[in-house]
FIVEX-513017 format. One record per residue (C-alpha): residue in three letters; x, y, z. Coordinates in steps of 0.5 Angstrom, whole numbers, plus 500, padded with zeros to 3 digits. Example, Ala and Ser with C-alpha at 12.3 -4.5 7.8 and 13.67 -1.06 7.14 Angstrom:
ala525491516
ser527498514
***
This chain:
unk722233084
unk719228089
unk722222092
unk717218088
unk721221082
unk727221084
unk728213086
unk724213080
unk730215076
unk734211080
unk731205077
unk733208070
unk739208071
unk740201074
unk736198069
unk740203063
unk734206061
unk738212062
unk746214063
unk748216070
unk750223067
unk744225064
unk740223071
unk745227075
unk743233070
unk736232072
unk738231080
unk744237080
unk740243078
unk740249084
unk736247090
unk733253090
unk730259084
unk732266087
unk725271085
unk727277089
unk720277093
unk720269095
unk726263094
unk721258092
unk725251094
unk726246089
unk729240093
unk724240098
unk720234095
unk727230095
unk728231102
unk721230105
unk717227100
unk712232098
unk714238094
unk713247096
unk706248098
unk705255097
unk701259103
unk697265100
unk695270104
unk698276105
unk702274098
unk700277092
unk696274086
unk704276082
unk708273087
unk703267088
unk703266079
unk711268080
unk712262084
unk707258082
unk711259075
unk718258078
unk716251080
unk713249074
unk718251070
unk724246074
unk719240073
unk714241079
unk708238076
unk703239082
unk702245087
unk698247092
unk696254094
unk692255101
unk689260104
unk687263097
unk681268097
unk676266091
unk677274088
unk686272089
unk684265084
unk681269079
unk687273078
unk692269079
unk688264074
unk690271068
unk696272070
unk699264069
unk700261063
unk695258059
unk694250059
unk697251067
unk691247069
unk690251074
unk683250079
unk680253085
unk677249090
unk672254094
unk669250100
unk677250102
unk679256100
unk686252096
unk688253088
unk690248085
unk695245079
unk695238077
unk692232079
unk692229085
unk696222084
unk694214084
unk693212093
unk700209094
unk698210102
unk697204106
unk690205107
unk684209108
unk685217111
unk678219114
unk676226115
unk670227121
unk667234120
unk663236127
unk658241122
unk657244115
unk660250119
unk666246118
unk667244111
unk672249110
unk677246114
unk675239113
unk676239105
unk683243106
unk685237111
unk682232105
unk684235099
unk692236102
unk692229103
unk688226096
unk693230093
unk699227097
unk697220095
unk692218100
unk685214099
unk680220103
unk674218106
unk669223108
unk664223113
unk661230114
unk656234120
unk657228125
unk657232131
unk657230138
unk650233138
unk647228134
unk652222137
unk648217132
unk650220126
unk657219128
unk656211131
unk653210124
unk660210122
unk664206127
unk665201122
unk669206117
unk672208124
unk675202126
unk678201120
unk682207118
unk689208118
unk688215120
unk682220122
unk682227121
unk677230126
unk675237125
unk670241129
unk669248132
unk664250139
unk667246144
unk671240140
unk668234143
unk668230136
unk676228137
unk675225144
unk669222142
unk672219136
unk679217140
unk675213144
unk673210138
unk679209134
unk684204134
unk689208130
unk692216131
unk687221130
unk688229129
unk684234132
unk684240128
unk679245133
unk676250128
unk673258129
unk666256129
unk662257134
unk658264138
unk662268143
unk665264148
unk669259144
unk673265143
unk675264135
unk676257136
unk680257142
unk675253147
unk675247142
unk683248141
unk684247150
unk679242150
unk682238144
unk689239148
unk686235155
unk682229152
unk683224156
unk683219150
unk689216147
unk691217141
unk690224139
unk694229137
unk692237135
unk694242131
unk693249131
unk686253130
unk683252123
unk689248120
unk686243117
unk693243111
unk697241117
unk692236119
unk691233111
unk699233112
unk700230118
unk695224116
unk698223109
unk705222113
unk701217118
unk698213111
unk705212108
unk709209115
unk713203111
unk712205103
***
């Protein structure tokens, strides 16, 4: 259960639609389900407002049906899964029960059930990609917060190496209510857009780029001393982290 739900069903209480006892069976069930090999949390959704997502590397295509599954099973209509290698969805696809609804978005490596809910966030989140080389991260940043319940804008290979294409879009800029600003080799599309934008921007510094951006570590320091205000980073290739962080900023006051 998600807040959203869970005042939802408080609102039913208060207009009679339902009794105060039938509302505390659905709200009193275990804040956890004990598998064995994962503790999948049930009330994490009440707490934060967003529902467990599942990170799915180094779990196996079993664990990752099994607490896909479990959360299914205790009302958790929508669930993401990260970090998910195409021939591990294929399984996990066989061994979750048919009519789950199960997807697999490839570009950013994510297993999806359910839909993504109407926008109720405030505004607009933007999502920047530098390159094409890019987009992995990019569409995990997007998709996390589309499936949060953000409107998501996306505007890719806008580097820093063709500065036009990006001031092209300064209109859609100034306006976001947060940017997502991914981009490997040596992570200027952040500052660049900082300096742009009147509204918090992300940095998220990806793997891509030859030998001396040391898997993405370059674009990580050089995100971390822009000289813009405004721009927060997270970690290298995080772009679920990024997605989060925005949709949390697009929902300030809902």
């Amino acid at each position: 259960m998600e807040r959203s739900e869970l005042k939802a069903l408080l609102e039913q209480v208060r207009t009679g639609a339902i009794s105060a006892d039938e509302a505390v069976d659905q709200i009193g069930e275990e804040p956890l389900v004990e598998l064995g090999y994962a503790t999948p949390d049930l009330h994490r959704g009440i707490r934060q407002g967003v529902s467990e997502v599942i990170y799915g590397a180094g779990k196996t295509a079993a664990q990752i049906a099994g607490i896909s599954e479990a959360l299914l099973a205790h009302g958790q209509g929508r669930i993401l899964i990260t970090r998910l290698g195409q021939e591990k969805a294929e399984a996990v696809r066989g061994l979750l029960p048919e009519g789950s609804g199960f997807r697999y978005e490839e570009t950013a490596r994510m297993g999806i059930i359910g839909s993504a809910p109407e926008p109720d966030g405030v505004g607009v989140v933007l999502v920047l990609a530098a390159g094409t080389s890019d987009l992995y991260c990019a569409e995990e940043a997007a998709i996390t917060a589309e499936m949060l319940g953000s409107q998501v804008k996306r505007i890719y290979d806008v580097g820093v190496a063709g500065i036009h294409r990006l001031l092209a879009h300064t209109d859609d800029i100034q306006h976001a209510t947060a940017i997502v600003a991914v981009a490997g080799m040596e992570g200027a599309l952040a500052s660049v857009v900082g300096g742009l934008a009147p509204c918090p921007v992300i940095a998220v510094p990806t793997s891509v780029g030859y030998g001396a951006s040391f898997g993405g570590v370059t674009a990580l320091l050089s995100m971390l001393n822009s000289c813009a205000s405004g721009v927060s980073v997270v970690n290298i290739d995080n772009g679920f982290g990024a997605g989060y962080q925005a949709n949390l900023i697009n929902h300030v006051g809902k």
